[in-house]
C-alpha positions as CSV (number, residue, x, y, z in Angstrom):
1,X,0.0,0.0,0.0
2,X,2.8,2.7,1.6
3,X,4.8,1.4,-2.6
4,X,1.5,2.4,-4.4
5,X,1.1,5.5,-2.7
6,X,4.6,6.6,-3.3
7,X,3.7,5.7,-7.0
8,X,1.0,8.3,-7.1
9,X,3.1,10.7,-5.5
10,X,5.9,10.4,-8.0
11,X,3.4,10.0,-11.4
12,X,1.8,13.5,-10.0
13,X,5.3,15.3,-9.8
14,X,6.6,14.2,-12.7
15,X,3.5,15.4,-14.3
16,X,4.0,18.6,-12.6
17,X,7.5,18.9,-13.8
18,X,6.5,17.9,-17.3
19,X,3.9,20.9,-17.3
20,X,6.7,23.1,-15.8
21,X,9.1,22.6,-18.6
22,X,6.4,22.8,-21.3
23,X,5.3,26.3,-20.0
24,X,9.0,27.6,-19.3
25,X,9.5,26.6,-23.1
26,X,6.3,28.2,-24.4
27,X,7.4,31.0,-22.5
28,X,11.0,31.2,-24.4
29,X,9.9,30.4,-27.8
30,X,7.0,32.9,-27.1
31,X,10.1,35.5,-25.6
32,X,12.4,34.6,-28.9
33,X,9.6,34.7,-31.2
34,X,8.5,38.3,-29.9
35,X,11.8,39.6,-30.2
36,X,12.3,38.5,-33.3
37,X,8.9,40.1,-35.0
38,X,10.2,43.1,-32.8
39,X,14.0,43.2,-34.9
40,X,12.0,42.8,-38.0
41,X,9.7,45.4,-37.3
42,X,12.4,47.9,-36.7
43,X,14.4,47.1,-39.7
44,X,11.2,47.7,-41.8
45,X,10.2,50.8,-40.6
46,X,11.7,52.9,-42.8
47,X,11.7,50.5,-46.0
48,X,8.5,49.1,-45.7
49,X,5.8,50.4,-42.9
50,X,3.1,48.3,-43.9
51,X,5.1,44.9,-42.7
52,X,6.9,46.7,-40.2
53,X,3.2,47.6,-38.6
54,X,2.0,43.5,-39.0
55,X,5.6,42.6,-37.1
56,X,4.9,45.0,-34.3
57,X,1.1,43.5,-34.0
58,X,2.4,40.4,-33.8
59,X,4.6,41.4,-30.7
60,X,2.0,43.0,-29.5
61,X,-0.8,39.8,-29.6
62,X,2.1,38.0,-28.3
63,X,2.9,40.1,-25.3
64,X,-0.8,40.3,-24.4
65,X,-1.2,36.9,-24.8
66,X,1.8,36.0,-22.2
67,X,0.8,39.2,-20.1
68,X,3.6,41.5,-20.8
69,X,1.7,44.5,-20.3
70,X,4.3,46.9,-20.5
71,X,6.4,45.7,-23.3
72,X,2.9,45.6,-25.3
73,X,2.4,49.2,-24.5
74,X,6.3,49.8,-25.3
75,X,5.4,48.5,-28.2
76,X,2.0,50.3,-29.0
77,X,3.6,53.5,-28.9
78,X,6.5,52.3,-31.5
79,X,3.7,51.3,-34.4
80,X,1.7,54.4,-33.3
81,X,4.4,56.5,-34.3
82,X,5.2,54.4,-37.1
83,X,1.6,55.3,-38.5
84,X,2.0,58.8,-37.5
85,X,5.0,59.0,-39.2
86,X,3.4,58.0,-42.6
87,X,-0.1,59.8,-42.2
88,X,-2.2,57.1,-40.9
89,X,-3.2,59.0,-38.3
90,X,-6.3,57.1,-37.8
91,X,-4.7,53.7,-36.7
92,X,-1.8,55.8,-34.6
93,X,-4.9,57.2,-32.8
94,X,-6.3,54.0,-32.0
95,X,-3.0,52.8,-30.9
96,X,-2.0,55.8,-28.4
97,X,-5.5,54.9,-26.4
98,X,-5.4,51.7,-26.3
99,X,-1.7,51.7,-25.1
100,X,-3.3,54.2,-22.5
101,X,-5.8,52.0,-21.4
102,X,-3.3,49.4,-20.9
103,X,-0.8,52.3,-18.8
104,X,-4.0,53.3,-16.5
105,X,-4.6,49.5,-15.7
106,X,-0.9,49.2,-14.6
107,X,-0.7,53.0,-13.0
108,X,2.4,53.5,-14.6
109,X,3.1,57.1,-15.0
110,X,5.9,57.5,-17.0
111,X,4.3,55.0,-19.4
112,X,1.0,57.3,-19.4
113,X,2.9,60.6,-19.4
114,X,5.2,59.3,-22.8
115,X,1.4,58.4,-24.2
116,X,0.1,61.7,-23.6
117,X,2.9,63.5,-25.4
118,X,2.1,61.3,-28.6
119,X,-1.4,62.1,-28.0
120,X,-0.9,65.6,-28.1
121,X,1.5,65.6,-31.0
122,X,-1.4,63.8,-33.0
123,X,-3.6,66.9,-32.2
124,X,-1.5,69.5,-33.4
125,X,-1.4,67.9,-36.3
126,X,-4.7,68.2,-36.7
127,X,-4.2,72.1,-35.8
128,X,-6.4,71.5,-32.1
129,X,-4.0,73.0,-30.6
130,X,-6.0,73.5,-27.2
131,X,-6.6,69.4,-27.0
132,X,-2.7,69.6,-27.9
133,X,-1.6,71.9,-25.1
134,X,-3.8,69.6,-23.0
135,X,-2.1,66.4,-23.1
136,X,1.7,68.4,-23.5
137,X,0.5,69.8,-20.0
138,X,-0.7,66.5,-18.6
139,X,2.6,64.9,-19.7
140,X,4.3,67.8,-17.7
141,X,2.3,67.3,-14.7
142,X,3.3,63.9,-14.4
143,X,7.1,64.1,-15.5
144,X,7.9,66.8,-12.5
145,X,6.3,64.8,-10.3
146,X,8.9,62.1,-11.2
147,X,11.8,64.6,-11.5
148,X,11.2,65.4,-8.0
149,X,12.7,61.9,-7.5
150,X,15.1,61.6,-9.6
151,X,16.1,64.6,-11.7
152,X,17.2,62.1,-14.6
153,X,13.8,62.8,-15.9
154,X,14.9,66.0,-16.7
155,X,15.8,64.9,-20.3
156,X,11.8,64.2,-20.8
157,X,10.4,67.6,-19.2
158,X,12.6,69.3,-21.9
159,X,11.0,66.3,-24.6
160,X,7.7,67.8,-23.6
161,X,8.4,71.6,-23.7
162,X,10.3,70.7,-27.6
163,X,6.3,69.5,-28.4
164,X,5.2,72.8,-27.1
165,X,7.8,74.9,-29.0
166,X,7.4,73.0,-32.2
167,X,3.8,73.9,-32.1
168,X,3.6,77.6,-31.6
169,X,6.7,78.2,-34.0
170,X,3.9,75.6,-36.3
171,X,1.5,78.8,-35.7
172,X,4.0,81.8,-36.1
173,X,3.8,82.0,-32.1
174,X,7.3,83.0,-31.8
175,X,7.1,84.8,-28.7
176,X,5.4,82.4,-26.9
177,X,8.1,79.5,-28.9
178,X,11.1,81.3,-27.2
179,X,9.1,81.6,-23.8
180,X,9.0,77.5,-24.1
181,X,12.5,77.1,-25.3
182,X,13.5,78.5,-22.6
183,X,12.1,76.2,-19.9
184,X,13.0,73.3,-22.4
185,X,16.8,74.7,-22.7
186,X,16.7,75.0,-18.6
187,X,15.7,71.2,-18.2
188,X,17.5,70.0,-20.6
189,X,21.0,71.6,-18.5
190,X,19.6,69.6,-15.7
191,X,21.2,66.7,-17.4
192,X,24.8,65.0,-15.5
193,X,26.4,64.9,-17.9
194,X,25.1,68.0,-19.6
195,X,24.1,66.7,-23.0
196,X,23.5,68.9,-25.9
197,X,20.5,68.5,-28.0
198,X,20.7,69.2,-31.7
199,X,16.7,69.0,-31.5
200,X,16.7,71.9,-29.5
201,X,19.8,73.7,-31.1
202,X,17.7,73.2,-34.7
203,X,14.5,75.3,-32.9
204,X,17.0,77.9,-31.0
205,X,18.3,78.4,-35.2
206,X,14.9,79.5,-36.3
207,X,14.0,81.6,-33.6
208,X,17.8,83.6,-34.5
209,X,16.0,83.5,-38.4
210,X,12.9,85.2,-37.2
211,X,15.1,87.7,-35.3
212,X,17.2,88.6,-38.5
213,X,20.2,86.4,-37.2
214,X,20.0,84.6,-40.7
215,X,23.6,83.5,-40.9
216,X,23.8,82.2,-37.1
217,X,20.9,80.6,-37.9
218,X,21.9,78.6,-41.0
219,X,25.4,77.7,-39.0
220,X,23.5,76.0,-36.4
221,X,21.4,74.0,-38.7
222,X,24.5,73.1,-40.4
223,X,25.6,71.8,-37.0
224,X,22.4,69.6,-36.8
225,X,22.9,68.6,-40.2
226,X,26.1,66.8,-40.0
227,X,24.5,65.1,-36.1
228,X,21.7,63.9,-37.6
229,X,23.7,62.6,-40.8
230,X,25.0,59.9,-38.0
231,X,22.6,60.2,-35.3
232,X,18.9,60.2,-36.8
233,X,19.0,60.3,-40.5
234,X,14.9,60.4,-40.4
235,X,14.9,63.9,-38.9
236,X,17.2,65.1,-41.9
237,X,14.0,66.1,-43.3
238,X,12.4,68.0,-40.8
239,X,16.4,69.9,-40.7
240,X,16.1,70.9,-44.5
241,X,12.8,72.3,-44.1
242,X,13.6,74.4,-41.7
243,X,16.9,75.5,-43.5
244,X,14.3,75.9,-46.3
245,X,12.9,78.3,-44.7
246,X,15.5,80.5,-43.2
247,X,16.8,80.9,-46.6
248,X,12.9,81.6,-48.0
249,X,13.1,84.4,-44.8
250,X,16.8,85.4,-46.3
251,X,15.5,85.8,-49.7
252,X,18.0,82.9,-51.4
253,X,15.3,81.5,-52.8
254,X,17.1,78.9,-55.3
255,X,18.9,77.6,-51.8
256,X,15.4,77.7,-50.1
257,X,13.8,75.6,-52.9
258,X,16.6,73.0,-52.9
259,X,16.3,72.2,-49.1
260,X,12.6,72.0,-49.8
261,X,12.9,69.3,-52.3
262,X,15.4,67.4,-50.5
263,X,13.2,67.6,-47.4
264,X,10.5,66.0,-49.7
265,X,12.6,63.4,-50.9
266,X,14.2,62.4,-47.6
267,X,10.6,62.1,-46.1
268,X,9.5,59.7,-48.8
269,X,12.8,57.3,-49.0
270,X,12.9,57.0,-45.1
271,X,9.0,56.8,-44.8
272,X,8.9,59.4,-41.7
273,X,7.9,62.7,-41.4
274,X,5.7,62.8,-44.2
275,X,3.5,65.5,-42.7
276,X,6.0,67.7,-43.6
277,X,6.1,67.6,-46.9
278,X,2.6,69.7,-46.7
279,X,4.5,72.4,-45.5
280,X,7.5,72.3,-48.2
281,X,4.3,71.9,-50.9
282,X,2.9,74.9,-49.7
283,X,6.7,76.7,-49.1
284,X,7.5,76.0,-52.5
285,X,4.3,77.4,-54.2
286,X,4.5,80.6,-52.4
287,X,8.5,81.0,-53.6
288,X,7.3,80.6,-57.3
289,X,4.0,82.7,-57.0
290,X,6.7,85.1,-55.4
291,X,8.8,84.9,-58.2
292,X,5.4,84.4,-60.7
293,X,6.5,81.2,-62.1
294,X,2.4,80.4,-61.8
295,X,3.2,77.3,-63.4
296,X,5.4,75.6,-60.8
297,X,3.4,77.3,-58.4
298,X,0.5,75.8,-59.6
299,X,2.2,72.6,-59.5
300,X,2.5,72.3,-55.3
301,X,-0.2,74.1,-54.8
302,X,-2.2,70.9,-56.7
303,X,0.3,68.5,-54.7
304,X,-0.5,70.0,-51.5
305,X,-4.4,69.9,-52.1
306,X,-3.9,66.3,-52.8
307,X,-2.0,65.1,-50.2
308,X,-4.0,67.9,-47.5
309,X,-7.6,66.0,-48.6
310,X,-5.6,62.9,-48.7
311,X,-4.9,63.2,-44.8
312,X,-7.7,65.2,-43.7
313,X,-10.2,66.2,-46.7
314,X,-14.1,64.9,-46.0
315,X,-13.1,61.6,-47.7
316,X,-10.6,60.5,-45.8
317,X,-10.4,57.9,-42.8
318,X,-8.4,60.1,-40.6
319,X,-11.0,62.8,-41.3
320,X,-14.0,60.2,-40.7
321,X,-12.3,58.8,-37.3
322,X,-11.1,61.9,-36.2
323,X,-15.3,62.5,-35.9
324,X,-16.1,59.7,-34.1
325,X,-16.7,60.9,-30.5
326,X,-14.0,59.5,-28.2
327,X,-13.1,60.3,-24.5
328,X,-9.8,60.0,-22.5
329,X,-10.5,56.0,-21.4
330,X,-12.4,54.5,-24.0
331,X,-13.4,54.4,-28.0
332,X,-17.2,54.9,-27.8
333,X,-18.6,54.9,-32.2
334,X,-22.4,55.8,-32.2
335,X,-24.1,54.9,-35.6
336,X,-27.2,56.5,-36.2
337,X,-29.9,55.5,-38.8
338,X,-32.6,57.4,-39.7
339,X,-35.2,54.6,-38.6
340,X,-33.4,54.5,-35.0
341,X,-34.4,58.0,-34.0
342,X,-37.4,58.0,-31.9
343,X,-35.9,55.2,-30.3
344,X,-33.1,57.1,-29.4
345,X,-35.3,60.0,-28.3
346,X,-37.0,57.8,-26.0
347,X,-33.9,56.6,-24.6
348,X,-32.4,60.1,-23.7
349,X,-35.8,60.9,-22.3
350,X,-35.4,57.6,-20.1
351,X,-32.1,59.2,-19.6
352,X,-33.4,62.3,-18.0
353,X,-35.7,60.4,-15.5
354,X,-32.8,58.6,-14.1
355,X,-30.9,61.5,-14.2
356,X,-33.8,63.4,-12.4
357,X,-34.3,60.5,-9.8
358,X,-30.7,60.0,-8.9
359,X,-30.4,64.3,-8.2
360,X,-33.6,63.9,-6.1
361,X,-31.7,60.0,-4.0
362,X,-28.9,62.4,-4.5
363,X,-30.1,65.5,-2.6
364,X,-32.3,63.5,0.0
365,X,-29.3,61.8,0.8
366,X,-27.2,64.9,1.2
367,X,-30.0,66.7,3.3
368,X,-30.1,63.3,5.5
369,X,-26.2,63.8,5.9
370,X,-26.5,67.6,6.8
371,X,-29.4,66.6,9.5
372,X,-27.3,63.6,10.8
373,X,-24.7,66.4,11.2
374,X,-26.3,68.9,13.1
375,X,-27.7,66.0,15.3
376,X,-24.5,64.8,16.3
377,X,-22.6,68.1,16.6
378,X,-25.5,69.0,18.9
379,X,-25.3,66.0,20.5
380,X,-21.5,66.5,21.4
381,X,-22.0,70.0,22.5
382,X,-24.5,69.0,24.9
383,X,-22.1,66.3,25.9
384,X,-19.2,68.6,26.5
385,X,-21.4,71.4,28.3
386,X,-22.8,68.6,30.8
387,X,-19.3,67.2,31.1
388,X,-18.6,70.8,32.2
389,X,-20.9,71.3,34.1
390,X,-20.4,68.2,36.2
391,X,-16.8,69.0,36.4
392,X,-17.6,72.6,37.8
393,X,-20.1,70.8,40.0
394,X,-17.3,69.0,41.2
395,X,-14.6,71.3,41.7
396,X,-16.9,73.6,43.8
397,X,-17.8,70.7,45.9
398,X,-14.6,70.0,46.7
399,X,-13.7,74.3,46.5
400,X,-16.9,74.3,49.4
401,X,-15.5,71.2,51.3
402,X,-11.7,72.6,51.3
403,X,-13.1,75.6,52.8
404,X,-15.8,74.0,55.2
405,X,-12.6,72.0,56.8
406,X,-10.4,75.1,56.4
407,X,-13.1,76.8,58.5
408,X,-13.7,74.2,61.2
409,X,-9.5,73.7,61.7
410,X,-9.5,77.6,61.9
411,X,-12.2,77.5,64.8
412,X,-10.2,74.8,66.4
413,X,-7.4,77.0,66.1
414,X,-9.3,80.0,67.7
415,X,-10.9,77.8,70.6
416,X,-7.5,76.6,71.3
417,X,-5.7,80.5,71.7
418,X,-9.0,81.3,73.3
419,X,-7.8,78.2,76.2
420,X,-4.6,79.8,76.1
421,X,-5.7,83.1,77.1
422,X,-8.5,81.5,79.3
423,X,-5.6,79.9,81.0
424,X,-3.6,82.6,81.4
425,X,-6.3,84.5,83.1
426,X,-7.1,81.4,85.6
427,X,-3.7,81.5,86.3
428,X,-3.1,85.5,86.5
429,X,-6.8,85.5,89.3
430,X,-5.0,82.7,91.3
431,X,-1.5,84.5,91.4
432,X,-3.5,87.5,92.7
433,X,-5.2,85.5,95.0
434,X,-2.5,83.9,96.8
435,X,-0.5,87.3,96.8
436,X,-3.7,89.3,99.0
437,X,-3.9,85.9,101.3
438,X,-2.4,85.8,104.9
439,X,1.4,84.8,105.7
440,X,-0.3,81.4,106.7
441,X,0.3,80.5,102.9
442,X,3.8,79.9,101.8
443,X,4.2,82.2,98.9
444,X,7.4,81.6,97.3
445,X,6.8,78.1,96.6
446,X,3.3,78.7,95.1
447,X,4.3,81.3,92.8
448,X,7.3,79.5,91.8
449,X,4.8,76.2,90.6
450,X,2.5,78.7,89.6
451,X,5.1,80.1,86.7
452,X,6.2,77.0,85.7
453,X,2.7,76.2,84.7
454,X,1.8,79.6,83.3
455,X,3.0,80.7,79.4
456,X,4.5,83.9,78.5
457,X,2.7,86.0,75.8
458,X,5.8,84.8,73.4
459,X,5.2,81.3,74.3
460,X,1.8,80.9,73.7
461,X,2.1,83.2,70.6
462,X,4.9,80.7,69.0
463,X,2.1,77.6,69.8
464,X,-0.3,79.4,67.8
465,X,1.3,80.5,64.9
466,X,2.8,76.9,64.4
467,X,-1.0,75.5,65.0
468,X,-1.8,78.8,62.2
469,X,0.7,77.8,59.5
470,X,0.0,74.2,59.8
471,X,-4.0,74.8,58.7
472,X,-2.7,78.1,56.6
473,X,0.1,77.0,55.0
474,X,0.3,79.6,52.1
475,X,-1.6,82.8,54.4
476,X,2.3,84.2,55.2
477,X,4.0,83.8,52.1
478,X,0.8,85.3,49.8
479,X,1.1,88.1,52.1
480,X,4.8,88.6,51.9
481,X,4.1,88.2,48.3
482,X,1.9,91.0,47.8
483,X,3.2,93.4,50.8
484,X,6.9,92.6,51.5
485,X,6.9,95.3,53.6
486,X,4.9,94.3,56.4
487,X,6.5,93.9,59.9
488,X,6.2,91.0,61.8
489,X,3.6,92.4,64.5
490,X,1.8,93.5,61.0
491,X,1.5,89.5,60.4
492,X,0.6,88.7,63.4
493,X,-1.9,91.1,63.5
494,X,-3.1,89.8,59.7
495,X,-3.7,86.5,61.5
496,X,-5.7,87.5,64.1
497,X,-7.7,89.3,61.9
498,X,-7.9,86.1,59.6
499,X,-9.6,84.1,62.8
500,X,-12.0,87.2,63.6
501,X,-9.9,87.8,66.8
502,X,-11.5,90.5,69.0
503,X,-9.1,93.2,69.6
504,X,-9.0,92.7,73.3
505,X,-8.0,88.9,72.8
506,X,-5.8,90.2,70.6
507,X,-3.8,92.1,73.3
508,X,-4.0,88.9,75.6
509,X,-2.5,86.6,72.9
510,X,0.3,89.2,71.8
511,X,0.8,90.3,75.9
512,X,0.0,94.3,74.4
513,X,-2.5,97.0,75.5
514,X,-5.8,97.0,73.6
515,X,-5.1,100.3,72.7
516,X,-1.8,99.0,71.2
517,X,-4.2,96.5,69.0
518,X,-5.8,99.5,67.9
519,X,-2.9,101.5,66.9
520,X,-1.9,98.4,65.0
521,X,-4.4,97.7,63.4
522,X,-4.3,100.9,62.1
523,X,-1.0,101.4,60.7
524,X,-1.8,98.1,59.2
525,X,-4.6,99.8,57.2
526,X,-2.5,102.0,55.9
527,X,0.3,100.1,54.6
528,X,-2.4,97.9,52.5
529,X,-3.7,101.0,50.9
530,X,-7.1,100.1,52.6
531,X,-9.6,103.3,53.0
532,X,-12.2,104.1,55.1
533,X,-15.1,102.2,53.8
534,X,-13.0,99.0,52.8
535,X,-13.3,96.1,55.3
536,X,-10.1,95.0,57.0
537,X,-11.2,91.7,58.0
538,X,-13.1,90.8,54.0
539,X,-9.4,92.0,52.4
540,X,-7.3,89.7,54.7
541,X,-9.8,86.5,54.2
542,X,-8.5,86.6,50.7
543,X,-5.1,85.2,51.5
C-alpha cells in the first residue's frame, strides 16, 4: 500500500515537472519569437511600414497573450508612431489609447505621461491645438512629479516643452516659442552629464532666423545637419525644411527651394515625417507665386491639395475617425440611422428620468447627511457642556468642602488661643489670689509652681502661629508676596484678623495693650492702601 502510494506521488510530480518545462519553453519560444517580430519590425520601418506595422502587432498579440503589459504598451507607442510617421493618423490614434488603457490598468506614470505626449502631437497635427496643449500639460504634470525623485527625468520635461515649442513656431507663435524654449533649454542643463540636444539647437536656429540672425541661424542648422547625418538620419527632413525656410526668410530663394525638395525626398525614402512635406508643398508654391512662375506654383499648390484632402479632406479615414466621439478612457462609435431616432429620443428621455431620480436620491441623501450632522454636533456640544458642568459641579464641591474644613480647623485654632488666654487669666486671678492671702500661705513656693505652669505671651504666641501655619500654609507667604513690607507684628496682627480675633484677645495673645491693638491695626490699614469704607477683616480673608 505505503509502494503504491509513493507511486502516485511520484506519477503526479513528474507530471507537474513535465507541465513546468512545457510552459517555461512556451514561454521562451514565445520571448524569442516576440523579439524576433520586434528586430523585423524595426528594420522595416523605414523601408516598408506596412510589414513593419503587422511585425509589431504580432509582438504585440504575443505580449498580451503572455501578459507583458508593458512591453505591449512599449510597443504600442512604437507602431503608433510608425503610422504617425506615414499619415495614418487614424490607426496611430487607435493605438496611443489603447496603449493608454493598458498604462491606466498598470498605474504606470511614466508610461501614461510618454502616451500623452504622442497624443498631443497627433492633435496639433490636426491644428487642435488647445486638446494639444492639454495632453503636452498633462505629460508635464506627471514628469515633474517624477523629477522630484530623480532629476534624470529631466531629459523628458525638456522632450515635452520641444512639443510645445514645435507647435507655436507651427502657428507663427514665436514669442510664446522662445518663452517654451527656454524652460526646455533649462531642463535640458539639468542633465549629468550635460548633453546637448541638436533638436533643441535646430528650434534655437529659427527663432535667430525670425530675429534677423540669418547666418547664425543657417550655421547652427549646419551643425544639426552633420549630427543627424550619423545620429537620426529620419529627422534630416524635418532639418532641410527648416533651412528651407531661413533661406525663403533670407530671400535665397534657389537655396530655399533645394532644401525643400530634399526635405520632400528624404521624407518619402525614409518613410517618416511625411507631414511635412505639406509644408514644403505649400513653401514651394508661395517661392514661385513670389517669383510668378504660376506654373510651378500651380504645380504644389495641386500637390498640396492632394495630399491635404488625402490626410484630412471629407473623404478620408483620418478625417471620418477623427469625428467619431472618443473620451480619455475608452473608444465609444455611435451609428445613427434614420429609422433608430425615436428610439433614441426615448432613450435620452429615459435618460433624463434617471438622471432626475438620482439628483432627487442624491439630494435627499445629502439633506439626510446635513441633518445627521447637526444631530451629532449638537449631541456632542451638549455632551461637553454637561461634562462641564459636572466638572464645575465638582470642583466647587470639593472648593466648598476645602473651605468648610479650612473653617472648622481655623475655629479649632481659635478655641484653642481662646484656652490659652483662658488659662492665662485662671492662672493671672490665682497669682492675685495667693499674693492678697495671709502669711499662713507659703508664697514663694506657690508662685514659683504657679510660673512654671503659666505661658509667656511669646510662648503661647509661637504655639499658635505653628497650630496657624500648619491649617494656613500659604496665608504668610501670599502676604509677603503681595506686601513685603509688612512687619512681623503687622502678620501677626493679619492672623488674628484672619480668625476674627476680637481686639481685646488680641492684646491677651500678643501680651499688648488693647489700645496697642488698635494703633496696630491701624497702621496696618494703611500700609495695604485700605480706605475708610474697605473692610479690613473681608481684604485679609483673601489670602
Amino acid at each position: 500500500m505505503f509502494t503504491i502510494l509513493k507511486l502516485k506521488q511520484g506519477i503526479k510530480l513528474a507530471i507537474l515537472g513535465l507541465v513546468l518545462l512545457n510552459t517555461t519553453k512556451t514561454y521562451c519560444q514565445d520571448n524569442r519569437q516576440s523579439n524576433d517580430y520586434l528586430k523585423i519590425a524595426r528594420e522595416l520601418a523605414h523601408k516598408n511600414p506596412d510589414s513593419s506595422a503587422f511585425y509589431f502587432n504580432k509582438k504585440i498579440e504575443i505580449d498580451l497573450k503572455s501578459k507583458d503589459t508593458i512591453s505591449a504598451i512599449q510597443t504600442l507607442n512604437e507602431v503608433s508612431i510608425l503610422y504617425s510617421h506615414n499619415l495614418n493618423y487614424s490607426k496611430s490614434y487607435d493605438g496611443y489609447w489603447k496603449a493608454l488603457l493598458l498604462a491606466d490598468k498598470i498605474k504606470n506614470n511614466k508610461l501614461i505621461a510618454d502616451i500623452y505626449q504622442e497624443i498631443g502631437w497627433l492633435y496639433s497635427f490636426y491644428k487642435r491645438d488647445d486638446k494639444a496643449l492639454e495632453y503636452f500639460n498633462k505629460s508635464i504634470k506627471l514628469r515633474k512629479k517624477q523629477f522630484t525623485k530623480n532629476e534624470s527625468n529631466a531629459h523628458f520635461i525638456a522632450s515635452d516643452y520641444f512639443s510645445i515649442v514645435n507647435l507655436h513656431r507651427g502657428n507663427k507663435d514665436y514669442k510664446k516659442a522662445a518663452q517654451f524654449l527656454d524652460s526646455c533649454k533649462l531642463y535640458q542643463s539639468k542633465l549629468k552629464p550635460r548633453i546637448v540636444s541638436y533638436y533643441i539647437i535646430a528650434e534655437e536656429a529659427y527663432l535667430d532666423a525670425v530675429s534677423g540672425n540669418y547666418n547664425i541661424a543657417i550655421d547652427k542648422l549646419n551643425q544639426c545637419k552633420e549630427h543627424f547625418k550619423n545620429k537620426d538620419k529620419t529627422y534630416l527632413s524635418v532639418i532641410h525644411s527648416l533651412t528651407a525656410d531661413v533661406y525663403k526668410m533670407k530671400k535665397e530663394y534657389d537655396k530655399s527651394i533645394a532644401n525643400y525638395k530634399i526635405s520632400i525626398q528624404l521624407s518619402e525614402n525614409n518613410k517618416s515625417h511625411l507631414n511635412y512635406k505639406l509644408k514644403n508643398y505649400e513653401g514651394l508654391k508661395d517661392i514661385y507665386v513670389g517669383l510668378k512662375n504660376y506654373k510651378e506654383a500651380y504645380y504644389y499648390l495641386n500637390k498640396e491639395n492632394t495630399l491635404n484632402n488625402k490626410i484630412f479632406g471629407i473623404t478620408s479615414e483620418n478625417s471620418k475617425h477623427l469625428l467619431e466621439i472618443k473620451d480619455n478612457y475608452r473608444l465609444e462609435k455611435e451609428k445613427q440611422e434614420d429609422a433608430l431616432q425615436e428610439q433614441l429620443i426615448a432613450n435620452y428621455e429615459q435618460e433624463d428620468k434617471i438622471w432626475l431620480l438620482k439628483s432627487i436620491i442624491l439630494i435627499i441623501l445629502i439633506i439626510s447627511l446635513l441633518f445627521y450632522g447637526f444631530v451629532l454636533v449638537k449631541q456632542i456640544k451638549n455632551k461637553h457642556k454637561n461634562e462641564k458642568q459636572i466638572i464645575a459641579e465638582k470642583q466647587k464641591l470639593k472648593t466648598q468642602k476645602t473651605n468648610e474644613v479650612l473653617e472648622l480647623k481655623n475655629k479649632e485654632l481659635t478655641q484653642a488661643a481662646l484656652r490659652l488666654i483662658e488659662k492665662d487669666e485662671f492662672i493671672a486671678g490665682l497669682h492675685k489670689k495667693i499674693e492678697t492671702a495671709g502669711d499662713n500661705v507659703n508664697k514663694k513656693v506657690i508662685l514659683r509652681a504657679l510660673k512654671t505652669f503659666q505661658g509667656t505671651p511669646s510662648k503661647n504666641w509661637t504655639e499658635f502661629e505653628a497650630r496657624f501655619t500648619t491649617i494656613n500654609q500659604s496665608f504668610y507667604e501670599n502676604l509677603r508676596n503681595k506686601y513685603p513690607k509688612l512687619s512681623q507684628t503687622d502678620q501677626k496682627i493679619c492672623a488674628l484678623v484672619r480668625l476674627n480675633f476680637p481686639s481685646k484677645d488680641m492684646s491677651k495673645l500678643l501680651g499688648i495693650s488693647v489700645e496697642s491693638v488698635h494703633t496696630s491695626r491701624y497702621r496696618l490699614r494703611k500700609k495695604l492702601g485700605l480706605k475708610r469704607e474697605d473692610n479690613l477683616e473681608d481684604f485679609i480673608s483673601r489670602f
